[in-house]
N, C-alpha and C positions, 0 to 999 in steps of 0.2 A: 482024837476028839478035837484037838484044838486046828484042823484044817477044815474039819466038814461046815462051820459059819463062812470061813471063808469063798469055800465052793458054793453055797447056796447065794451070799452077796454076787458073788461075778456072773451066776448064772441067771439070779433074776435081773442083774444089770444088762446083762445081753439079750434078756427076753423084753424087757421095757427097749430098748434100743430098736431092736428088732419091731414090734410092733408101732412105736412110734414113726419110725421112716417106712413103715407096711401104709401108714393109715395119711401119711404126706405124699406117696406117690399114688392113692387111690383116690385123695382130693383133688390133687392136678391131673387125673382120667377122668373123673367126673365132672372138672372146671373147664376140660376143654369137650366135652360133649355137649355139657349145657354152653358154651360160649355157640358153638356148629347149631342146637337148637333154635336159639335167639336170634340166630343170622338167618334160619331156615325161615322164621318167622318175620323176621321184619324185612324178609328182600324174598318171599315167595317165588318171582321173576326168575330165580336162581337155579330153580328146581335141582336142588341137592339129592343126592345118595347116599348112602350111608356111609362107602370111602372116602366121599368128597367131605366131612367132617372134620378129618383129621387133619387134611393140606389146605393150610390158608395160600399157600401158593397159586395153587390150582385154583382154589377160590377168585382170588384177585385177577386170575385171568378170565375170569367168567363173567368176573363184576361191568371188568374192562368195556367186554364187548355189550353188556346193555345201554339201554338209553333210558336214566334213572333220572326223578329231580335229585335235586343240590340233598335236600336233609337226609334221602336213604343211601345216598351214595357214604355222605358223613357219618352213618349213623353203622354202613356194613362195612366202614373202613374203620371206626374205633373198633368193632367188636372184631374184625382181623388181626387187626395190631394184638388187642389182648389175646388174641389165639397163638399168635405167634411168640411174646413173650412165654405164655405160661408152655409153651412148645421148647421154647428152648432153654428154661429154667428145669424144665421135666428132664430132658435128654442130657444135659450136662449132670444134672444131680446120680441120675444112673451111674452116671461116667467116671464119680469119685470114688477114692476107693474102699470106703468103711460101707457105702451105700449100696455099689454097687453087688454085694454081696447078700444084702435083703433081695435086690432086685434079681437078682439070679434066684434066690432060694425060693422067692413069691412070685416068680414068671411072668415079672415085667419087662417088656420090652418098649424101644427107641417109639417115638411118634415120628409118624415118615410127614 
């Protein structure tokens, strides 16, 4: 009798853990979709697909080759940058090791 409190403490601690880094790595898939939307929208010229959302790389080669004024070029180069942080705050955070084991269990994968 006196182990069964302790098994239910560690188990609901792994389930709040658990769901807590469940509902952090579904923010930053949703932060970098909506960042791809915003970009989609304030640089049209870009004519994006749905791949192309995820690589700000690719992006930025794209940017390259139009002939934008000064504010949209400014304005789709902030919003790369923050694609590309919340890209590789996401993929590093997979990579640690308490984490990466929600992320296996909840079938997250790397943003390319």
């Amino acid at each position: 009798m006196g182990y069964i409190p302790l098994f239910l403490t560690m188990g609901g601690a792994s389930l709040l853990f658990f769901l807590t880094v469940k509902n952090s790595l579904l923010k930053k898939l949703n932060l970098q979709k909506e960042l791809g939307l915003q970009l989609s929208l304030a640089v049209p010229e870009l004519t994006l697909g749905p791949e192309d959302h995820t690589n700000p790389d690719l992006l930025i080669e794209k940017l390259k080759n139009l002939t934008l004024s000064l504010d949209k070029k400014e304005e789709a180069l902030k919003l790369l940058r923050q694609m590309k942080v919340n890209r590789k705050q996401y993929n590093e955070l997979i990579k640690k090791a308490p984490y990466n084991w929600v992320a296996q269990l909840g079938g997250f994968k790397e943003i390319a």
